[in-house]
N, C-alpha and C positions, 0 to 999 in steps of 0.2 A: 837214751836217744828218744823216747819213746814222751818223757818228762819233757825236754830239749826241746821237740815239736810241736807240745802243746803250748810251751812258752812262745815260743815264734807265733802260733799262730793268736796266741790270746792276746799281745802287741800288736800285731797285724790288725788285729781287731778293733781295738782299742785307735791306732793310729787311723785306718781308716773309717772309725765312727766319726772320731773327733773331725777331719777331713770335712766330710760328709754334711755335717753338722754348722762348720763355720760357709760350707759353700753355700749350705740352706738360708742360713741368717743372711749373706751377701746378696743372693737373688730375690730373697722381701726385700731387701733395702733398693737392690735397683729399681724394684715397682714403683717403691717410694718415692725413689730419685725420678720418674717419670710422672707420676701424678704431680711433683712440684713442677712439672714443664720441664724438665732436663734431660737431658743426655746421662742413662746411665755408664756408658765407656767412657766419656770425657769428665764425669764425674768421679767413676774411680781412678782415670789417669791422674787427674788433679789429683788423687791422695798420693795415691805412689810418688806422682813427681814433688808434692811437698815433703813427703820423706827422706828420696832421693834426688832429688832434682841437683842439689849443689852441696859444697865441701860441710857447710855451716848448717846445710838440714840434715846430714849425716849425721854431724858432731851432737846437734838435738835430736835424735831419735835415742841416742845411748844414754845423753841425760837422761830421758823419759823411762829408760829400758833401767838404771842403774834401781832407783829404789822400788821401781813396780817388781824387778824380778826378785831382788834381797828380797822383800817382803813376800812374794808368793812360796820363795823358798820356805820361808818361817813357818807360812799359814802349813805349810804342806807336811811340815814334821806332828802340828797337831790333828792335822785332819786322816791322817796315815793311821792314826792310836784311834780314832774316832772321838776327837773331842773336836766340835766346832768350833774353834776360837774364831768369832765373828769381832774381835777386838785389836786390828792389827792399827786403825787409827789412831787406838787410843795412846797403843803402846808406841806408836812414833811418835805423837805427841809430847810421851813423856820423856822418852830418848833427848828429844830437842831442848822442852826445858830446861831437864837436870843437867844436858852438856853445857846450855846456855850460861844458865848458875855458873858453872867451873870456871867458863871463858870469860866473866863479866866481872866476877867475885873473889875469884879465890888466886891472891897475892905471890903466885911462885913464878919460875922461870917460865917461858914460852913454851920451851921443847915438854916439859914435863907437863905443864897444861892442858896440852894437845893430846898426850898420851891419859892423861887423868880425864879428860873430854869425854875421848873415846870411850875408856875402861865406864864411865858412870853413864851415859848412853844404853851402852848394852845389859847395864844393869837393873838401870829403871825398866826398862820396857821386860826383861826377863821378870823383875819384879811385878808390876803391870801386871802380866799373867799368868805368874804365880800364884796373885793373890786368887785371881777364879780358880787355881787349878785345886789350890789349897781351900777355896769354899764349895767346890765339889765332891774332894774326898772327907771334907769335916760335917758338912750338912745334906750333904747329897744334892746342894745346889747347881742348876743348869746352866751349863757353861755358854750358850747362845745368851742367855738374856743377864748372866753377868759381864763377859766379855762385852756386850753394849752397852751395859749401863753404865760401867767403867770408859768408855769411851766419850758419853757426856758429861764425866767428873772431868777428866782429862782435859774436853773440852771447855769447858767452863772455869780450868782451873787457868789455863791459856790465858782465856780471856779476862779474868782479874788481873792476871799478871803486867799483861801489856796495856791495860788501863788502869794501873796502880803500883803496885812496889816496882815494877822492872821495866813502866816507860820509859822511853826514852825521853831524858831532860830537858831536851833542847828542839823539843818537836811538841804538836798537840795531837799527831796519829796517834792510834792504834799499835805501838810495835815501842820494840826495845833497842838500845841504844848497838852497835853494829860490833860485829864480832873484832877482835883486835888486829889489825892484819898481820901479822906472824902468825896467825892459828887457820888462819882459810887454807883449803886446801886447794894449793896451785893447779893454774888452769896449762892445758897438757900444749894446745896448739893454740896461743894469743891469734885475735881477739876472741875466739870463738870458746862458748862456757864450759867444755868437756874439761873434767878437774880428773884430778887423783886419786879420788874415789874408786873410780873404775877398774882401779887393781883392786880396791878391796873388794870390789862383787866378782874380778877372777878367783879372790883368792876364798870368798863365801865359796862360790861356783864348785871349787877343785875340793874343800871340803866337804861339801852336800855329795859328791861323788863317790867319796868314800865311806860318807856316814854310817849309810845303810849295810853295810858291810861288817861294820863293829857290834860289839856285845850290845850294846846302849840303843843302838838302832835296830839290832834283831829285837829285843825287849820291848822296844814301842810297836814294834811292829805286832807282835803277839796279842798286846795290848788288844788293838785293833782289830781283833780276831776274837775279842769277848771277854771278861772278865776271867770266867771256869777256866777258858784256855788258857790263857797267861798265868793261873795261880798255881795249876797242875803241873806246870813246866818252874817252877819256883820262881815265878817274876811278883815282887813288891809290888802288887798295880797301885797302890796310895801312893807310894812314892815315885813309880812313873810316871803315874799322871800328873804330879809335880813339877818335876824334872822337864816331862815333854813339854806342858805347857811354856817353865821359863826360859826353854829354848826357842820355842817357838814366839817367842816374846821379845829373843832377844835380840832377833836379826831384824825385827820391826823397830826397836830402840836404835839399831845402827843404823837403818836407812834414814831416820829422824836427824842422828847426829850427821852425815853423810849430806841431806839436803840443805842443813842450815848453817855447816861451816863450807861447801860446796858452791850453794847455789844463792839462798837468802840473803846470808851473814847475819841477820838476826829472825825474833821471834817474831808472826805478825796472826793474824786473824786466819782462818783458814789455812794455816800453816800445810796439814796435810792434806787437804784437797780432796778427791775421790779416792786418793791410793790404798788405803783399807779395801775398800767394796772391789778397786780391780784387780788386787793384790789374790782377794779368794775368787774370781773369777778364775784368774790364771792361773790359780794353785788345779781348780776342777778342768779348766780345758787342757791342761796338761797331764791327765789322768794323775796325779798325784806322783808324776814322775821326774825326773830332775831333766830329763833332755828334752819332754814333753812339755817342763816348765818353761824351758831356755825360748823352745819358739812360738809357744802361745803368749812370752813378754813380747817378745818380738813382733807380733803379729798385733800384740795390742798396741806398742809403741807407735808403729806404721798408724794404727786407726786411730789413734789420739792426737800425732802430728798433722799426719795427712789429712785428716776431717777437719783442719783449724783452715788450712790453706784452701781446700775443698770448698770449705764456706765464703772465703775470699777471693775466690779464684773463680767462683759460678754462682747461680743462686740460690743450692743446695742448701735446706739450713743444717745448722750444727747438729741440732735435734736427730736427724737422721742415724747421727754417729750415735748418738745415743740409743736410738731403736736397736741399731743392729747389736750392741752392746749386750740390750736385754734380750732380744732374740737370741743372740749363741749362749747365754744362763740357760734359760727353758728350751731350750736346744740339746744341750749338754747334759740338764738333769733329766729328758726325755729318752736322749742316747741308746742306753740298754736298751730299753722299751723297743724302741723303733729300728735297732740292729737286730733285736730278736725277731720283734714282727719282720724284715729282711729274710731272714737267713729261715724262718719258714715257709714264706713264699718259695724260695728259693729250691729248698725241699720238696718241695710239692711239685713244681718246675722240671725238675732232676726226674722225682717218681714216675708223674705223667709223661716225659719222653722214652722213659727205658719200658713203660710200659705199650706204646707208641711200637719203639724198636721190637719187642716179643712178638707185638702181635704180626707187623709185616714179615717178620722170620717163620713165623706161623702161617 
């Protein structure tokens, strides 16, 4: 019971830092939205109602929500062991390529293309960040600045490709010739883009729920509790740290393959966009937890639809959305800090009144 309650209330904690934290970043931002001469209520209605306003900015908020939460999922299984994997672009990057390769090149049925698609997807991107996880246990190298640097291979590997062996023929862009249509993934409610995908981030979703529950996930988790700790309890940490990493790699390979038989239908510049950087955003404003992920995707889908239409819709600039972006980071990695500084005031508060109550009893 006693276990029970401190669990409830280190949640409580946690849920209302994070709270707390995005409320802070929202009210810099209205200052913001005021020194640009706005309205900040009419600037954030304008976000909510380009979120929600109609059937088709619904249907675009779960696009947005589909590969930003896969991927905070992935970052979250390495960031849990304590390994930074600051490389979730890259490995969607690669995800997209290698599926691309499959859909473009390789001469078999549709049905089975589609399933070969997928399976090489989630492989490259596992592979991706294996390869950091495997230069950390062989060299002792730092998974922050391999996980990037892999990212600008990844990047640059992109970009030869769609301006040499895999442009498209019959174009002088920048991109690759257009996925086959039998392999796209069917759109759920025509015209509107929401595809079939989206079972597969239920069905990421309903596995990340149970993860942590298995042998594999209690192991990484220990991990993340210290090398001594995990060796003393018989966990391999060389080969965890393996293993976590190309899991963690490989739900960022899926949402690559997911985007570009989805959304693109082929490779082009800037394929992944920011979703690495909001992917571990949302992996920490979710406390590193799966239901904490689910509505911090949420909450950033809303800021990244709603801020386009915000812009549109007032004279807000978009830049704004971007402050608050980085205001709830340093926010967020503030949190502790600033829930502790709290909850001592707060003490102090408590002492001084009951001290107050003695003395009038006195």
């Amino acid at each position: 019971g006693c276990v029970k309650n401190r669990l409830i209330r280190n949640v409580g904690r946690e849920v209302l830092g994070t709270i707390l934290m995005v409320l802070a970043a929202l009210a810099i931002g209205a200052v913001l939205v005021v020194l640009s001469g706005n309205e900040p209520a009419e600037a954030y209605g304008m976000m909510l109602k380009g979120s929600f306003g109609s059937t088709q900015k619904i249907t675009e908020l779960f696009v947005k929500l589909i590969p930003t939460l896969i991927m905070a999922l992935g970052v979250s299984v390495a960031f849990r062991a304590q390994l930074w994997n600051i490389g979730a672009q890259g490995q969607f990057i690669m995800g997209s390529i290698c599926s691309m390769v499959v859909a473009l090149y390789v001469p078999v049925v549709i049905p089975a293309r589609i399933v070969l698609a997928f399976l090489v997807s989630v492989l490259a991107g596992a592979a991706w960040a294996g390869l950091a996880g495997w230069l950390k246990t062989r060299f002792n190298a730092n998974e922050v600045i391999t996980t990037l640097m892999l990212n600008y291979i990844a990047n640059y590997l992109l970009l030869y490709l769609i301006n040499g062996p895999m442009q498209d023929p019959y174009s002088d862009l920048s991109q690759t010739d257009l996925v086959p249509e039998g392999m796209r993934l069917a759109r759920l409610f025509a015209p509107y883009r929401l595809h079939t995908g989206f079972f597969l981030l239920l069905a990421v979703v309903i596995v990340m729920i149970f993860f942590w529950r298995t042998t594999l996930g209690y192991r990484i988790d220990l991990v993340g509790q210290g090398e001594k700790v995990a060796t003393y309890s018989g966990v391999n940490v060389k080969r965890t740290v393996v293993i976590t990493m190309c899991i963690s790699g490989a739900f960022s390979g899926l949402a690559g393959f997911i985007e570009t038989f989805g959304i693109n239908y082929r490779l082009l510049d800037g394929i992944a966009g920011d979703a690495g950087n909001i992917a571990t955003i949302v992996a920490l404003l979710g406390s590193l937890n799966v239901y904490g992920i689910i509505a911090a995707a949420m909450f950033f889908s809303v800021l990244l639809c709603g801020g386009a239409s915000m812009q549109r819709m007032t004279e807000v600039p978009y830049s704004v959305v971007n402050v608050i972006q980085g205001l709830i980071i340093i926010l967020v990695i503030a949190k502790n800090t600033v829930m502790a500084s709290l909850e001592r005031r707060l003490k102090k508060l408590r002492a001084a009144g009951k001290k107050e109550e003695r003395t009038h009893v006195e």
